[in-house]
KEROSE-639551 format. One record per residue (C-alpha): residue number from 0; residue in three letters; x, y, z. Coordinates in pm, 1 decimal, always signed. Layout:
N
<r><seq>NUM</seq><type>ALA</type><c1>X</c1><c2>Y</c2><c3>Z</c3></r>
...
This chain:
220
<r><seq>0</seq><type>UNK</type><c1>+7369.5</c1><c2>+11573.0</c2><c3>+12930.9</c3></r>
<r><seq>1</seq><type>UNK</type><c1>+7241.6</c1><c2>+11296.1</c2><c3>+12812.4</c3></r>
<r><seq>2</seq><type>UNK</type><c1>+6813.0</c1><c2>+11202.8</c2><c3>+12865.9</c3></r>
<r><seq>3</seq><type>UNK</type><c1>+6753.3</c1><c2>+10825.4</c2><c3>+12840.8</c3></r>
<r><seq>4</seq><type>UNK</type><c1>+6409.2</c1><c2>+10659.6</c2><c3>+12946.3</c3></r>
<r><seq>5</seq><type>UNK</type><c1>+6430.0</c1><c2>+10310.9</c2><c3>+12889.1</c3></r>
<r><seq>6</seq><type>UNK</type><c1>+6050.1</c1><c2>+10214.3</c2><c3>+12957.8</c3></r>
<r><seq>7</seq><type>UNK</type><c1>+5967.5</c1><c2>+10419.1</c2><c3>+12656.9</c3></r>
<r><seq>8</seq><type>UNK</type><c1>+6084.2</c1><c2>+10239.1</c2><c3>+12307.0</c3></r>
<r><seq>9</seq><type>UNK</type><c1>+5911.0</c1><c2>+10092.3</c2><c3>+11981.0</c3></r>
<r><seq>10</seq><type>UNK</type><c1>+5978.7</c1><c2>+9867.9</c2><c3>+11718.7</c3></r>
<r><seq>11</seq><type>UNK</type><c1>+5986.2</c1><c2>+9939.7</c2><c3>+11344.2</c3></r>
<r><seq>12</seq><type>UNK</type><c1>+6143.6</c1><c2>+9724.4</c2><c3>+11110.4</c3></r>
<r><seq>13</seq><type>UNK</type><c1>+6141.1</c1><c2>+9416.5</c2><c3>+11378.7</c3></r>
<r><seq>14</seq><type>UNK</type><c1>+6425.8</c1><c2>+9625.0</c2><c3>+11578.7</c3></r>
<r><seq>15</seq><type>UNK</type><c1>+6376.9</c1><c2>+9800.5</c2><c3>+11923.5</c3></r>
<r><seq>16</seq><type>UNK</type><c1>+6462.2</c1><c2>+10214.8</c2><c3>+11849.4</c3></r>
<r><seq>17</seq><type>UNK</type><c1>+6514.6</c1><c2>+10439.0</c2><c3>+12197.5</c3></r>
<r><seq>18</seq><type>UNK</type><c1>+6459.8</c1><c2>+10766.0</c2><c3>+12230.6</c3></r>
<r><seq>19</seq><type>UNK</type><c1>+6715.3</c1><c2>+10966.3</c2><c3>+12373.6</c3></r>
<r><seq>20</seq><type>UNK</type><c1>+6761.5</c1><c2>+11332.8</c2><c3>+12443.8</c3></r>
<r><seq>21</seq><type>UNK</type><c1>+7120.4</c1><c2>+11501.7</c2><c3>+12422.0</c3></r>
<r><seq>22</seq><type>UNK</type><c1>+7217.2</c1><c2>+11856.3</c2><c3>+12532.4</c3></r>
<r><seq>23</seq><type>UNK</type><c1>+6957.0</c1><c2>+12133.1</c2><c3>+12639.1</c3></r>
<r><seq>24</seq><type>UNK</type><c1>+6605.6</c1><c2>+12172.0</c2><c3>+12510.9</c3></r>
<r><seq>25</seq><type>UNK</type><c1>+6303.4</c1><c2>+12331.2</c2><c3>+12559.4</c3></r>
<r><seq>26</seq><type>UNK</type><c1>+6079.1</c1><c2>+12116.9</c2><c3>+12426.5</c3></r>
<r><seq>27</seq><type>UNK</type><c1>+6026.1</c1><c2>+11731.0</c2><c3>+12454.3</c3></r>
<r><seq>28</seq><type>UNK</type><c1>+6106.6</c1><c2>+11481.0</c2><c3>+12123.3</c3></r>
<r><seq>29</seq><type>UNK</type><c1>+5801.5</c1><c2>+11245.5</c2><c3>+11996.9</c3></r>
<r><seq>30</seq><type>UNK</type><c1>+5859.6</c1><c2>+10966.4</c2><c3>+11720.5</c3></r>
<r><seq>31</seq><type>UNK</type><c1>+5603.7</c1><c2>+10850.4</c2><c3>+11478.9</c3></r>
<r><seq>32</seq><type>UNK</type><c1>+5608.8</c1><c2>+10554.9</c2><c3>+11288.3</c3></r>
<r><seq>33</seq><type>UNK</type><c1>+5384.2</c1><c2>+10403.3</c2><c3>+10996.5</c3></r>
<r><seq>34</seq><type>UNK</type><c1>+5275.4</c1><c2>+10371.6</c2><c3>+10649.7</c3></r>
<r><seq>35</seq><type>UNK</type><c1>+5643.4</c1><c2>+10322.2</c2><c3>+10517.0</c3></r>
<r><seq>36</seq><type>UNK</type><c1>+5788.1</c1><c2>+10618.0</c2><c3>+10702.5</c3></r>
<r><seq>37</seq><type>UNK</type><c1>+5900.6</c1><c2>+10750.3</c2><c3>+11059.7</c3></r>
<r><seq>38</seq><type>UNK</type><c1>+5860.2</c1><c2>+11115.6</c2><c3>+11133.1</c3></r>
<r><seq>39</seq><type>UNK</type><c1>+6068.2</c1><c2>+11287.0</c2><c3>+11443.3</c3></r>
<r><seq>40</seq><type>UNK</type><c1>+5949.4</c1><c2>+11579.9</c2><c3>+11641.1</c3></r>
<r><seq>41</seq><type>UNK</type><c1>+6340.3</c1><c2>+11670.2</c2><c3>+11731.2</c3></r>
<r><seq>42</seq><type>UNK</type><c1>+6496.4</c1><c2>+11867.1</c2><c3>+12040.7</c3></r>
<r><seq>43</seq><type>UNK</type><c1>+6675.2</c1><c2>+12177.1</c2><c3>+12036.2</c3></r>
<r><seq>44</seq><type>UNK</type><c1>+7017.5</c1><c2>+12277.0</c2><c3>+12038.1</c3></r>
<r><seq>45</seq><type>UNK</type><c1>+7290.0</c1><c2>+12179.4</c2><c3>+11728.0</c3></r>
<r><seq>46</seq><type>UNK</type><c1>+7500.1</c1><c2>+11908.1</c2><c3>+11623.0</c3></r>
<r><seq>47</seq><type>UNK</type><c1>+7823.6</c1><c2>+12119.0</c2><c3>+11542.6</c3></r>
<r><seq>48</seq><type>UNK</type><c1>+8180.4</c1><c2>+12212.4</c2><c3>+11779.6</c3></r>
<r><seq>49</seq><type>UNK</type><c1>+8157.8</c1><c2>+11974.8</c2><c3>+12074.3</c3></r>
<r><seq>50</seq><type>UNK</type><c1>+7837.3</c1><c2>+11937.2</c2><c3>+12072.0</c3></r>
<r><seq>51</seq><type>UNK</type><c1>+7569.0</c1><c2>+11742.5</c2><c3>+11912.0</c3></r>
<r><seq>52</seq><type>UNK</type><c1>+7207.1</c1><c2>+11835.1</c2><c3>+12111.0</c3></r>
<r><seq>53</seq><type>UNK</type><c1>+6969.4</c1><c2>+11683.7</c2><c3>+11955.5</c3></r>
<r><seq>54</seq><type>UNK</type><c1>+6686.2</c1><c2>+11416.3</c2><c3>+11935.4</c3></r>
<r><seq>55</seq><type>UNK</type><c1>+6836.8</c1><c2>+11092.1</c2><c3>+11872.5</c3></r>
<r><seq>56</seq><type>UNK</type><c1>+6639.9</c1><c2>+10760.6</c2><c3>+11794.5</c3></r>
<r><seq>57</seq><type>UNK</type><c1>+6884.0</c1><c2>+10445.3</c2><c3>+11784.6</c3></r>
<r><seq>58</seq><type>UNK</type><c1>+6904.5</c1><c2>+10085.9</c2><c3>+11797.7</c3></r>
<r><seq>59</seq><type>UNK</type><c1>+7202.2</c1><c2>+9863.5</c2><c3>+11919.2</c3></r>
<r><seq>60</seq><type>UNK</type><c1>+7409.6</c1><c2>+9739.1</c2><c3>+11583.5</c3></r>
<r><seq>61</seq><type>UNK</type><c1>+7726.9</c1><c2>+9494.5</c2><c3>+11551.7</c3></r>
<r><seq>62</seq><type>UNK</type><c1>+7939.2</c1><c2>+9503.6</c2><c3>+11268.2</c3></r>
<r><seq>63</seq><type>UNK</type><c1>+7899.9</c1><c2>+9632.5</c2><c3>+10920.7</c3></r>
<r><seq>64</seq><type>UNK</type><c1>+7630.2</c1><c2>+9783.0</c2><c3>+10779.8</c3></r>
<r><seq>65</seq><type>UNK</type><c1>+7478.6</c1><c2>+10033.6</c2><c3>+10498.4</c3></r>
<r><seq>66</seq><type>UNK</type><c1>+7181.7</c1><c2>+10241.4</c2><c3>+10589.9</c3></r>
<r><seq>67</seq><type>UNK</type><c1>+6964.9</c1><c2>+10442.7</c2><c3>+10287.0</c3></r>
<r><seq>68</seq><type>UNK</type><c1>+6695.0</c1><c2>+10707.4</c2><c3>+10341.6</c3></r>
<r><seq>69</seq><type>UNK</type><c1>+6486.0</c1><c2>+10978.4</c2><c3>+10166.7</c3></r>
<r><seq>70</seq><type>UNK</type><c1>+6468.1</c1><c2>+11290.0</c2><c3>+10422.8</c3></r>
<r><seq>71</seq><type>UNK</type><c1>+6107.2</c1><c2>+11357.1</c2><c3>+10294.5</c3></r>
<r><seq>72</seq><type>UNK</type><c1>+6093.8</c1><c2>+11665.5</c2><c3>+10492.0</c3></r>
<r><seq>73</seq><type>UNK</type><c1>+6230.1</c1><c2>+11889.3</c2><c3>+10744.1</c3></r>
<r><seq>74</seq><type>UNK</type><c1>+5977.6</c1><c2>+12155.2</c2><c3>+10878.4</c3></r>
<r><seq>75</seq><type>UNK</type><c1>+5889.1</c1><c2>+12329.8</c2><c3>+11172.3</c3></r>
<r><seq>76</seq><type>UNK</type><c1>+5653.5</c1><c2>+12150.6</c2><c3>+11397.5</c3></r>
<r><seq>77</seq><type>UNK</type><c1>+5560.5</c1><c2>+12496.4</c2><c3>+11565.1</c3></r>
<r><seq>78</seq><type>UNK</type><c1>+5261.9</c1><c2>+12687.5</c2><c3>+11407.1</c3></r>
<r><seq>79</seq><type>UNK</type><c1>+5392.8</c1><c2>+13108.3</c2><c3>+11355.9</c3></r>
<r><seq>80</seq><type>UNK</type><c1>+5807.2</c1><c2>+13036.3</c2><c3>+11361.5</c3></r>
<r><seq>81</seq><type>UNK</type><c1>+6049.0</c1><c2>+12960.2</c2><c3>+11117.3</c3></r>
<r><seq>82</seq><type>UNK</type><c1>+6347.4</c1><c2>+12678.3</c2><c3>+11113.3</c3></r>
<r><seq>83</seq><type>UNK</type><c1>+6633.7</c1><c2>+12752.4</c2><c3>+11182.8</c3></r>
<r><seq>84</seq><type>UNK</type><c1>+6841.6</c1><c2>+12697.3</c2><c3>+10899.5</c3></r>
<r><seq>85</seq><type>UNK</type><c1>+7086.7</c1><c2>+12517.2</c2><c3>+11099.3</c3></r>
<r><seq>86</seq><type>UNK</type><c1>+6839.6</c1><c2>+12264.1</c2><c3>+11176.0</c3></r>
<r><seq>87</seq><type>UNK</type><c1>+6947.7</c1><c2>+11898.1</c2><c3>+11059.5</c3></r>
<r><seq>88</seq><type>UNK</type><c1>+6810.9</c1><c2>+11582.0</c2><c3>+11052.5</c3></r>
<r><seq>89</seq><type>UNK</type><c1>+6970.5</c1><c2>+11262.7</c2><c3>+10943.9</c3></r>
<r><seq>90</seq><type>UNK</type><c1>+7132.1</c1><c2>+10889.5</c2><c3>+10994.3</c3></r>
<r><seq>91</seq><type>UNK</type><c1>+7336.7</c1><c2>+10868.7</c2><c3>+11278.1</c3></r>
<r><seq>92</seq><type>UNK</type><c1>+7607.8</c1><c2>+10594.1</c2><c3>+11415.2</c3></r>
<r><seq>93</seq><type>UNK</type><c1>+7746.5</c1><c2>+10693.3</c2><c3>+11767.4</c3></r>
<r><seq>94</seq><type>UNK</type><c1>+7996.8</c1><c2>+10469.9</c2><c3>+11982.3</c3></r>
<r><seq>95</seq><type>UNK</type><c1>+7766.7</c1><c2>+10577.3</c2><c3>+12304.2</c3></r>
<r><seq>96</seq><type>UNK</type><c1>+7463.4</c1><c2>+10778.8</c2><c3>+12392.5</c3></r>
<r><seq>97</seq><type>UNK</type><c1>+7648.8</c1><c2>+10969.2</c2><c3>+12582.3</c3></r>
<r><seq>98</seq><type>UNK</type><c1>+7776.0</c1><c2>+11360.3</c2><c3>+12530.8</c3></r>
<r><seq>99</seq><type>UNK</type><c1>+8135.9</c1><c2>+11377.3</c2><c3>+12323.7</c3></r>
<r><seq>100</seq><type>UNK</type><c1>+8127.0</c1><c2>+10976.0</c2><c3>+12213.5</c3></r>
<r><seq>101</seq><type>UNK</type><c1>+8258.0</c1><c2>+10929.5</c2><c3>+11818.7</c3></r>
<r><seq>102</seq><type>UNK</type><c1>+7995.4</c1><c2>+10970.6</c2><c3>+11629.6</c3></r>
<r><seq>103</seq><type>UNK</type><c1>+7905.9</c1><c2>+11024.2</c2><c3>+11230.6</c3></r>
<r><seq>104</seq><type>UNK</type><c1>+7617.2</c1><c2>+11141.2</c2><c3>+11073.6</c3></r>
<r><seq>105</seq><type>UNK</type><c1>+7522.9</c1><c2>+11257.2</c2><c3>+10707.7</c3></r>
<r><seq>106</seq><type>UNK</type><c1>+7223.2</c1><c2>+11461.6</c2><c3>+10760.0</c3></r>
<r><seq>107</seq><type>UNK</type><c1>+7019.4</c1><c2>+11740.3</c2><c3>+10529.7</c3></r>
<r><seq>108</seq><type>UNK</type><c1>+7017.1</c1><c2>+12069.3</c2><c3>+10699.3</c3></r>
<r><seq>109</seq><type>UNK</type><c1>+6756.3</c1><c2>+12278.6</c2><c3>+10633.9</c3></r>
<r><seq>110</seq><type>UNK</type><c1>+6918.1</c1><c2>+12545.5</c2><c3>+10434.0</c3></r>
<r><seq>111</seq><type>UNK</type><c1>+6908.0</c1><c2>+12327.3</c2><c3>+10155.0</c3></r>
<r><seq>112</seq><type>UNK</type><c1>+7287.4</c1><c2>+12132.5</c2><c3>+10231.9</c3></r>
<r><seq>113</seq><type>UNK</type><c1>+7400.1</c1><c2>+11775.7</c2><c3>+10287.1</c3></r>
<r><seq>114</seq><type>UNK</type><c1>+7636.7</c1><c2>+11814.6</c2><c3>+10546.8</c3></r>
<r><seq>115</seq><type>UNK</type><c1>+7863.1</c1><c2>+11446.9</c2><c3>+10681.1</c3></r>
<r><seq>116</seq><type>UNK</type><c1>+7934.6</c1><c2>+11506.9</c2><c3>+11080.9</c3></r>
<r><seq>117</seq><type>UNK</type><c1>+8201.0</c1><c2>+11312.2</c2><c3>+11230.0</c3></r>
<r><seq>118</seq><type>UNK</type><c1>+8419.7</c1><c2>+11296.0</c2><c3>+11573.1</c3></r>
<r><seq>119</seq><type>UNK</type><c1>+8702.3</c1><c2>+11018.8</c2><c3>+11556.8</c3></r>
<r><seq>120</seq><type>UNK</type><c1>+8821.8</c1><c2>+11144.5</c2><c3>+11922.7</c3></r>
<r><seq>121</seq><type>UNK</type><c1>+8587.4</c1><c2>+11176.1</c2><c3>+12217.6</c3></r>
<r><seq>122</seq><type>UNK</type><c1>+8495.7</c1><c2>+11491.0</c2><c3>+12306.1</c3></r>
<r><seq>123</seq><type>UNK</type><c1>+8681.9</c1><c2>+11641.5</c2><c3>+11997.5</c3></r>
<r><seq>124</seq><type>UNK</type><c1>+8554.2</c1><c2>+11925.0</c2><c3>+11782.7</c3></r>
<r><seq>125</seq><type>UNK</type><c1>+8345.3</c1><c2>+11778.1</c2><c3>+11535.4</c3></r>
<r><seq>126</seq><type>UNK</type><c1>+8455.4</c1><c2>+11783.4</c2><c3>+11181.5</c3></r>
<r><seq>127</seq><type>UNK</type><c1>+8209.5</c1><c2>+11844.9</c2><c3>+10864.8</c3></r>
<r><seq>128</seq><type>UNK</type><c1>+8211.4</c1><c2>+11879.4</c2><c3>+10512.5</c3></r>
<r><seq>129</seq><type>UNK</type><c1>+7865.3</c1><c2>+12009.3</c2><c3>+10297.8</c3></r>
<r><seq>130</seq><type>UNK</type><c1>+7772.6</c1><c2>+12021.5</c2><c3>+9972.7</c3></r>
<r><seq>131</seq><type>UNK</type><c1>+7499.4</c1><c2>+12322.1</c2><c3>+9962.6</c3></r>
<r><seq>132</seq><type>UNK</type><c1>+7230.6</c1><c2>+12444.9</c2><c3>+9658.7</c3></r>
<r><seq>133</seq><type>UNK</type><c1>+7062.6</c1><c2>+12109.3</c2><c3>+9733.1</c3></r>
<r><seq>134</seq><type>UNK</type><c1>+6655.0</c1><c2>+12073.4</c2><c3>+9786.3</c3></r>
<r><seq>135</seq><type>UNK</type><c1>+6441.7</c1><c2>+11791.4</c2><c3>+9993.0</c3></r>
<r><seq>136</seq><type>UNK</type><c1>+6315.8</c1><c2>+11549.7</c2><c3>+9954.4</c3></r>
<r><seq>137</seq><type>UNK</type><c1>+6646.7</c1><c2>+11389.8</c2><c3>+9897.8</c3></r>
<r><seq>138</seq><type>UNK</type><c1>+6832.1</c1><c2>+11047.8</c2><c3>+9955.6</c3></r>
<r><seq>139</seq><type>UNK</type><c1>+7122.9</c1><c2>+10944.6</c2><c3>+10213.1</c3></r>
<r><seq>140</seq><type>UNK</type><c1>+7349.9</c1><c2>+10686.2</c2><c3>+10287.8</c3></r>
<r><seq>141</seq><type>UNK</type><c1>+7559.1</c1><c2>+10631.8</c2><c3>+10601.8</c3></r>
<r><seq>142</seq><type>UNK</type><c1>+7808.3</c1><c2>+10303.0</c2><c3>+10543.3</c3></r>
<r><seq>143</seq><type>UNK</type><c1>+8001.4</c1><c2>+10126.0</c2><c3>+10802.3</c3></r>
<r><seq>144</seq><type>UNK</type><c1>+8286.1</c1><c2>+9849.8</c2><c3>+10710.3</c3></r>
<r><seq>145</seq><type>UNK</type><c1>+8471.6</c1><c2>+9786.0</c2><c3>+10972.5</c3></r>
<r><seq>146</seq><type>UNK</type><c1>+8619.5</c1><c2>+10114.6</c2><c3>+11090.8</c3></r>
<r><seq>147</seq><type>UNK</type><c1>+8496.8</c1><c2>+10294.8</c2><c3>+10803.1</c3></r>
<r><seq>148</seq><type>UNK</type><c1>+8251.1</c1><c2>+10525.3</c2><c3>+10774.4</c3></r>
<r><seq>149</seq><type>UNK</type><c1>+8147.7</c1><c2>+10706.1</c2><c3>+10435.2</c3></r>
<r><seq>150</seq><type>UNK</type><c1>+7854.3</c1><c2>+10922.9</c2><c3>+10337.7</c3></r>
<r><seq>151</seq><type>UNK</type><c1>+7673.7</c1><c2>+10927.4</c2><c3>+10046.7</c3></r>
<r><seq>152</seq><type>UNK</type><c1>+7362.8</c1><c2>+11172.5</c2><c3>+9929.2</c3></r>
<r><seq>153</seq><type>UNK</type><c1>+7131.1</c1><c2>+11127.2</c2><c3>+9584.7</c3></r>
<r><seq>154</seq><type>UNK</type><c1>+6849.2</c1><c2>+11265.7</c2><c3>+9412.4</c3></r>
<r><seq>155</seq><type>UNK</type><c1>+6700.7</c1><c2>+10977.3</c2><c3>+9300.5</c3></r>
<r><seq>156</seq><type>UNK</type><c1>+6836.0</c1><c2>+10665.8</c2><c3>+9575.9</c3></r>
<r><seq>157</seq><type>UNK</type><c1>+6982.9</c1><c2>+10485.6</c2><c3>+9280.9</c3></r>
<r><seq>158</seq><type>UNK</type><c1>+7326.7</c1><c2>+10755.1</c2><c3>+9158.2</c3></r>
<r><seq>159</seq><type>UNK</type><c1>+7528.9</c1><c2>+10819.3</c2><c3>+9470.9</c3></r>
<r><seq>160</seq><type>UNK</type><c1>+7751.6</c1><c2>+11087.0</c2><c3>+9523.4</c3></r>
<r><seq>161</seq><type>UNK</type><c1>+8029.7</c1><c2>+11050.9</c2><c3>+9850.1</c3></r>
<r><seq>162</seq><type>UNK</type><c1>+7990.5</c1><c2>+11332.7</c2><c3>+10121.4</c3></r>
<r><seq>163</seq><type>UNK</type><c1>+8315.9</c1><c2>+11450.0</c2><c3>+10183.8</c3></r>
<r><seq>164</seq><type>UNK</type><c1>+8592.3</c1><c2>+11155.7</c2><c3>+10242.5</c3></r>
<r><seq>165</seq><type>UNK</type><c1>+8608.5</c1><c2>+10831.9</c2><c3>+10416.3</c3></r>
<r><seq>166</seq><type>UNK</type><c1>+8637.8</c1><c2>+10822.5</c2><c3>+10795.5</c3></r>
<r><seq>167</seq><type>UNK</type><c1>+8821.9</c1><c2>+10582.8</c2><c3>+10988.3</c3></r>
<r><seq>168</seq><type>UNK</type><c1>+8668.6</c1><c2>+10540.1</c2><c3>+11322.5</c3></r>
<r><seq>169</seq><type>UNK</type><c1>+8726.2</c1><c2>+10304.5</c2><c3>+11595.6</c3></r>
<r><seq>170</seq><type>UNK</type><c1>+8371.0</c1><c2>+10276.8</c2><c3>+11827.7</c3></r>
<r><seq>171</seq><type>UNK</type><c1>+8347.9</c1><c2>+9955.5</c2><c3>+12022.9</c3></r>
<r><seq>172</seq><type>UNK</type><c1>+8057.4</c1><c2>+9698.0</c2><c3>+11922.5</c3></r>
<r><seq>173</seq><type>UNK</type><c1>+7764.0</c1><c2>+9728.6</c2><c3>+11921.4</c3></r>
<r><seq>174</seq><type>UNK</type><c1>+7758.2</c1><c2>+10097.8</c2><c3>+11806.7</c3></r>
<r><seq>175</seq><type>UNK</type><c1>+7383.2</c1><c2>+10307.2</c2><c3>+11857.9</c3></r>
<r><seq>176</seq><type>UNK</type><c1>+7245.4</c1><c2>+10334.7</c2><c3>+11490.6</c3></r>
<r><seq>177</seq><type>UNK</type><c1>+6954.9</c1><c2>+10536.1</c2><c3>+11372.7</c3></r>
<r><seq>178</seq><type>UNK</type><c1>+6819.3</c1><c2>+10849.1</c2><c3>+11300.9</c3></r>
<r><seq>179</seq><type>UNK</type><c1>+6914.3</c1><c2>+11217.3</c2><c3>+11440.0</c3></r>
<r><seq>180</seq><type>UNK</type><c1>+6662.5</c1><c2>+11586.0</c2><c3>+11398.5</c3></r>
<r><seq>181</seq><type>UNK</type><c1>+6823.9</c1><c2>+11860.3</c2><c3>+11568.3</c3></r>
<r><seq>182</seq><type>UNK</type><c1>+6705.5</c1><c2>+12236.6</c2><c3>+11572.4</c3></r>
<r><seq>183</seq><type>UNK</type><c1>+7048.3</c1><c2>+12400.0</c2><c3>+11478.1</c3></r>
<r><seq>184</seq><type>UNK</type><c1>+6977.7</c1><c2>+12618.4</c2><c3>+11777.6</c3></r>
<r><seq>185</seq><type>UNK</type><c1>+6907.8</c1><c2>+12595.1</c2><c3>+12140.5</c3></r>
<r><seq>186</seq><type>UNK</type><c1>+6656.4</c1><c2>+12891.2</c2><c3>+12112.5</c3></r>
<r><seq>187</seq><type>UNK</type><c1>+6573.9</c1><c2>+12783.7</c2><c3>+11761.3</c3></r>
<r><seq>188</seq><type>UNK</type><c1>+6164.4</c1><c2>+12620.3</c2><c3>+11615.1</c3></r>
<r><seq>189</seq><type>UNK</type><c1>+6121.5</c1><c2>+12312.0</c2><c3>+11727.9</c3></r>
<r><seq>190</seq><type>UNK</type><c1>+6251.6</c1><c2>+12053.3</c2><c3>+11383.5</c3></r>
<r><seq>191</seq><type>UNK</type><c1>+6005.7</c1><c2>+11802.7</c2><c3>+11235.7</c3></r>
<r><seq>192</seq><type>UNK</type><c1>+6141.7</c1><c2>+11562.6</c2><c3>+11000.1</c3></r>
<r><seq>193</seq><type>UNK</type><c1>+5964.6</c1><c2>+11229.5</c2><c3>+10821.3</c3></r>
<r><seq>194</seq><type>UNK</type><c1>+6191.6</c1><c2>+10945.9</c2><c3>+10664.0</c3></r>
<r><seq>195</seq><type>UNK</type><c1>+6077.0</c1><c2>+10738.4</c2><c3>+10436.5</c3></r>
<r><seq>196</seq><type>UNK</type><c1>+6188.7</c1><c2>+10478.6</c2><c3>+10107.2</c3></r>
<r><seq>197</seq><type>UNK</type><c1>+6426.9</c1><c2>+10361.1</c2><c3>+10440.1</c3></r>
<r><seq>198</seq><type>UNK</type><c1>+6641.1</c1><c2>+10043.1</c2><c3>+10396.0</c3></r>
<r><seq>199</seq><type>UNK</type><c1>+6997.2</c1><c2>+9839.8</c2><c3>+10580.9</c3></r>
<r><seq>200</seq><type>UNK</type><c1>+6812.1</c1><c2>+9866.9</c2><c3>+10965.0</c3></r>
<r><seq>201</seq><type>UNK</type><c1>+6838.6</c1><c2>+9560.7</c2><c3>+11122.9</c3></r>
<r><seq>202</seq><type>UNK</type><c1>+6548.2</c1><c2>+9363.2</c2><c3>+11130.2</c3></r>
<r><seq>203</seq><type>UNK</type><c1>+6438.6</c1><c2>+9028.1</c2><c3>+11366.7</c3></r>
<r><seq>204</seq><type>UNK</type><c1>+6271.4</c1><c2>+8884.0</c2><c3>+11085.8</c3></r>
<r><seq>205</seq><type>UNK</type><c1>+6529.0</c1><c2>+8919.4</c2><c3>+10828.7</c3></r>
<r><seq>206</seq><type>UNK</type><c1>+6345.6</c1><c2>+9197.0</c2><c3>+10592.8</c3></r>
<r><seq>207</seq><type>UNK</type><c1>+6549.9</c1><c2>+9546.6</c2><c3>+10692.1</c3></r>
<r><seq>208</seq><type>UNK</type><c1>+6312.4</c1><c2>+9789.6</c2><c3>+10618.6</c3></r>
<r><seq>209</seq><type>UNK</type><c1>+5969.1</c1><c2>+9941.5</c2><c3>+10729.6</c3></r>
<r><seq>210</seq><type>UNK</type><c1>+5654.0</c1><c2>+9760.1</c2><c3>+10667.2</c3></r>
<r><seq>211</seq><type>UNK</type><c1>+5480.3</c1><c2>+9968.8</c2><c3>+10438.0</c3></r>
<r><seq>212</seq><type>UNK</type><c1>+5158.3</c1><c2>+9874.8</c2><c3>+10563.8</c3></r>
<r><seq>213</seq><type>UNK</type><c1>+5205.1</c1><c2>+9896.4</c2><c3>+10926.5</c3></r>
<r><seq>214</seq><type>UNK</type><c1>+4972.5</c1><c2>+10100.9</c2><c3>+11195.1</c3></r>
<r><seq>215</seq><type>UNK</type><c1>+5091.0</c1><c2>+10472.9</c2><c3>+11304.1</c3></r>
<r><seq>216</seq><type>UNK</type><c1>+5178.3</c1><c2>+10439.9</c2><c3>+11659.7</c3></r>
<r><seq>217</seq><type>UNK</type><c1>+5348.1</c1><c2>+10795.1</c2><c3>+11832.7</c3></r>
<r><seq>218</seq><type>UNK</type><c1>+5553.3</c1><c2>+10786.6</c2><c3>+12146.0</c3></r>
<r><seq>219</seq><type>UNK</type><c1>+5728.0</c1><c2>+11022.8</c2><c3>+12340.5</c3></r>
């Protein structure tokens, strides 16, 4: 099930981002943006088998593209409770924002692992491949050209390292590009995540990235 309410959306980076809600949850998904970063309040649920419940926050995107972040953090947003250590967040592409569309996603989990996500079937299984014994804050890549889609993770945002191999995936144009913070389990803490050092989003005014001075705004 898919949870989509158009009147709610914001702009960061000169691009329109919407909110939308996959799978079960018991709690509601928030966004913050400002002061060179974007922090998610995710959903429950996990992006793994043939699912992918989560919090997703996406803008419309044609064509090629490269997209570089520093997950600064990935924390529980609930005072008392652990994460789950399933819990991801990450950059996402999907064909649709709709349950069981191709997708791929390099996210950092919160057990420490950079784990690439990827469905080239709808409503397959989805595939993975992690590297583990890793520790935030730490840098990803998600690269598009043309039907290609490879992952990269770094320590530093300068030396990249591929996640796992290259993924040819056909999703019609424009594709839904943005961020992802799932709890790794329906039952699990609610995930907090902030992105920052983010770069490749489109951008109206020609400069794809995050004004580092902007105001915090927070919707739901």
């Amino acid at each position: 099930n898919a949870s989509i309410d158009l009147t709610v959306f914001f702009f960061f980076a000169g691009a329109a981002f919407t909110p939308t809600t996959l799978g079960a949850t018991h709690y509601a998904g928030s966004t913050t943006v400002g002061n060179g970063s974007v922090t998610i309040t995710g959903t429950g649920g996990d992006i793994s088998g043939t699912a992918e419940s989560g919090y997703y926050v996406t803008t419309p995107v044609s064509g090629n593209f490269s997209i570089t972040t520093r997950v600064a953090s990935l924390t529980t947003a609930e005072t008392g409770f652990t994460l789950n250590s399933a819990a991801k967040a990450g950059i996402v592409v999907r064909e649709a924002l709709t349950a069981g569309s191709r997708l791929a996603c390099e996210t950092m989990r919160a057990d420490n692992a950079s784990v690439y996500l990827y469905r080239t079937t709808p409503s397959a299984t989805l595939s993975s491949n992690a590297t583990t014994a890793l520790s935030l804050p730490y840098f990803i890549r998600l690269d598009r050209v043309g039907n290609s889609l490879t992952a990269y993770r770094s320590t530093n945002g300068t030396n990249w390292t591929q996640q796992g191999a290259i993924q040819s995936i056909t999703m019609t144009n424009p594709v839904q590009v943005g961020f992802v913070v799932a709890s790794g389990n329906i039952n699990g803490s609610q995930p907090r995540a902030v992105f920052d050092r983010i770069t490749g989003l489109p951008a109206a005014n020609g400069a794809p990235q995050i004004n580092p001075g902007s105001a915090p705004t927070t919707l739901a």
